[in-house]
C-alpha positions in Angstrom: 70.3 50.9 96.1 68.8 53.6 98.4 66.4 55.2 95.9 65.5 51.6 95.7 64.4 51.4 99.1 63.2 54.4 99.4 60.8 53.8 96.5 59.8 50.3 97.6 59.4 51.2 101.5 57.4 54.2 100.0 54.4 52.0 98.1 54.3 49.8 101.3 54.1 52.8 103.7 51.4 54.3 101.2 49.6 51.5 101.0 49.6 49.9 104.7 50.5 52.4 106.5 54.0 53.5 108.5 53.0 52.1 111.4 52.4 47.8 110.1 55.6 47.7 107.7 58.6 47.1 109.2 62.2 46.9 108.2 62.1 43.1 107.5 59.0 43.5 105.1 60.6 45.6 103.1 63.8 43.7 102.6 61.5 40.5 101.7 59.6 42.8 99.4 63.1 43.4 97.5 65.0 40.6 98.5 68.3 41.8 100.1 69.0 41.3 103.6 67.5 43.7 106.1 71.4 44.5 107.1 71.6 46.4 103.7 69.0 48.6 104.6 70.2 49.8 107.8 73.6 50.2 105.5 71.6 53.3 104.0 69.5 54.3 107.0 70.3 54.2 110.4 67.0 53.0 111.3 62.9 53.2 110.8 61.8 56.9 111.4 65.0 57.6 109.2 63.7 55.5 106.2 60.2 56.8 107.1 61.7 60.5 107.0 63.4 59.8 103.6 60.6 58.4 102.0 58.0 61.0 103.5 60.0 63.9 102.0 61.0 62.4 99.0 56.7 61.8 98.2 56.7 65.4 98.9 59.2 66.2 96.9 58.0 64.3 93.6 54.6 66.0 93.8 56.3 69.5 94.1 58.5 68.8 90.9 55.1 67.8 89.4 53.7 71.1 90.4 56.9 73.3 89.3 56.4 71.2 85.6 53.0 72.3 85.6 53.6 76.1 86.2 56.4 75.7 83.8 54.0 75.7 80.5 52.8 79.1 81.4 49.2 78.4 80.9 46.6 80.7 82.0 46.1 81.0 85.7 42.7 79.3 85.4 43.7 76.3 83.3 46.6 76.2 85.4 45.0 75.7 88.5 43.2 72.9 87.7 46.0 71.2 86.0 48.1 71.5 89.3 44.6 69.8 90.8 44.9 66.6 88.5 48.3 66.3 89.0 48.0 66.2 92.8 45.6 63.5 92.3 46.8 61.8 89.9 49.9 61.6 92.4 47.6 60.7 95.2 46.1 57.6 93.3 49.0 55.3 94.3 48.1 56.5 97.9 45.6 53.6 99.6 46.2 54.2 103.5 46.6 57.6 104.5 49.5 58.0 106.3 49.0 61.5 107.7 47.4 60.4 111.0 50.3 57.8 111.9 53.0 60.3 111.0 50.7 63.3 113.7 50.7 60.5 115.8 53.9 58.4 116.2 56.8 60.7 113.8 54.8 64.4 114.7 58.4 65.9 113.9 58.6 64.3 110.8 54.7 65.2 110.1 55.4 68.7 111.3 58.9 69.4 109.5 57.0 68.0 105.9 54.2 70.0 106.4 55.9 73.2 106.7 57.9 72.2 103.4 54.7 72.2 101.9 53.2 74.8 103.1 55.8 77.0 102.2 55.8 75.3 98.3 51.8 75.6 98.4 51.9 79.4 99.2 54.8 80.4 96.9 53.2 78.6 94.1 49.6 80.6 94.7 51.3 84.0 95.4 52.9 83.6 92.0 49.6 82.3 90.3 47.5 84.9 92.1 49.8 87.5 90.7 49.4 86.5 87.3 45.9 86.0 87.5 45.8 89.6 88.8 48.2 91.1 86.1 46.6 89.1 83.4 42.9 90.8 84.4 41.6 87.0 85.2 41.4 87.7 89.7 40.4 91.2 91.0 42.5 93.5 91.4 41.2 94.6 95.0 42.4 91.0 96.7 45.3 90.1 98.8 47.4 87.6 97.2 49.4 86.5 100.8 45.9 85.8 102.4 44.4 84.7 99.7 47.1 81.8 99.5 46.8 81.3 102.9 42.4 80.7 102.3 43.5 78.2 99.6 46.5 76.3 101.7 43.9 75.6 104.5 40.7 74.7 101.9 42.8 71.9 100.4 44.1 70.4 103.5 40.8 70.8 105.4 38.4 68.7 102.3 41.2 66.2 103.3 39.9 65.6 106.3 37.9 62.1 106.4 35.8 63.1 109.3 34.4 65.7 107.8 34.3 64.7 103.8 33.7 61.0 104.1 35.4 59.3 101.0 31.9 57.3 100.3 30.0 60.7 100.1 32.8 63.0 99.2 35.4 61.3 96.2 38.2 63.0 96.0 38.0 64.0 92.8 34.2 65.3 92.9 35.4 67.9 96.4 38.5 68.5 94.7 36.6 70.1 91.5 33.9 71.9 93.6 36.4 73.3 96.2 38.6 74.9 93.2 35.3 75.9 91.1 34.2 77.9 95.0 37.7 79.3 95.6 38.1 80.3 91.9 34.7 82.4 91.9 35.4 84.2 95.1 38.8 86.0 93.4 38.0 85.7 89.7 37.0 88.7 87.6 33.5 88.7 84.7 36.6 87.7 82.3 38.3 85.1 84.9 34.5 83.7 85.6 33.9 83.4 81.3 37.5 81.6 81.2 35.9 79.3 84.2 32.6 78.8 82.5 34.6 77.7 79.5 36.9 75.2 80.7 33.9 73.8 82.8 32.4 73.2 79.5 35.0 71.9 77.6 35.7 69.5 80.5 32.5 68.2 80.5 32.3 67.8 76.5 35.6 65.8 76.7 33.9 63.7 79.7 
């Protein structure tokens, strides 16, 4: 019962926002009394917790399933892009500013997770990339990671990237395609050029 509710109070929280849904909403939403959902949590901001990690947590097990089938650093890149996405799709309201603004030691406690998940993941990519001859030799993998963790949060940023002028898929691919020709080598940037084309044969 509580990966029920945490799976149901996560698709309203996605798609309303944290703030609107309360604890009664998401008992009529599965139809058990709200008394068996303060059996699993003690209240609210623990549910909200829960659930906020446990999104987290599903897109990093996504990730780690990606970088399991050892696919060239390039290719493997953009895979871990589409996932993300992909993930993202069931995401209508973003949450982010609610959480900053009413739960900011739940925002700050998941976004250190991830930050921490991002930059271990690139490290080990860069590495690769670097070993394989795809990234130069001459470049920092622990700043590089850090370049990349603060490019894909900041195209996030509505302000900035409106969604109507800036999709999310559209900033996503140019953002990569920029970060991945400031590191790559002549053989990386052919491997680029190549999976660029592919992808747009297949589209």
């Amino acid at each position: 019962m509580r990966t029920k509710i945490i799976h149901t109070a996560t698709d309203l929280f996605l798609k309303l926002g944290v703030r609107s849904i309360t604890m009664d909403d998401i008992a009529n939403e599965m139809g058990i009394s709200k008394k068996t959902i303060y059996e699993h949590f003690e209240n609210k901001t623990e549910l909200i917790k829960q659930c906020t990690f446990s999104f987290a947590e599903s897109i990093t097990e996504d990730i780690n399933a990606v970088c399991a089938l050892n696919k060239n650093p390039i290719d493997e890149m953009f895979e871990i892009k589409n996932v993300v996405l992909n993930k993202l799709k069931r995401v209508q309201f973003s949450p982010q500013f609610q959480l900053q603004k009413y739960y900011p030691k739940i925002n700050e406690a998941v976004q250190k997770m991830q930050f921490e998940q991002i930059i271990t993941c690139t490290i080990n990519n860069l590495k690769r990339g670097i070993s394989d001859g795809f990234y130069r030799k001459d470049i920092n993998p622990e700043l590089i990671a850090r370049f990349y963790f603060n490019g894909i949060t900041g195209i996030r940023n509505k302000e900035i990237f409106p969604k109507q002028d800036f999709p999310a898929s559209y900033i996503s691919n140019e953002f990569l395609e920029f970060y991945l020709r400031g590191i790559a080598t002549s053989e990386g940037i052919s491997l680029l050029h190549n999976f660029i084309k592919e992808k747009t044969q297949d589209e």
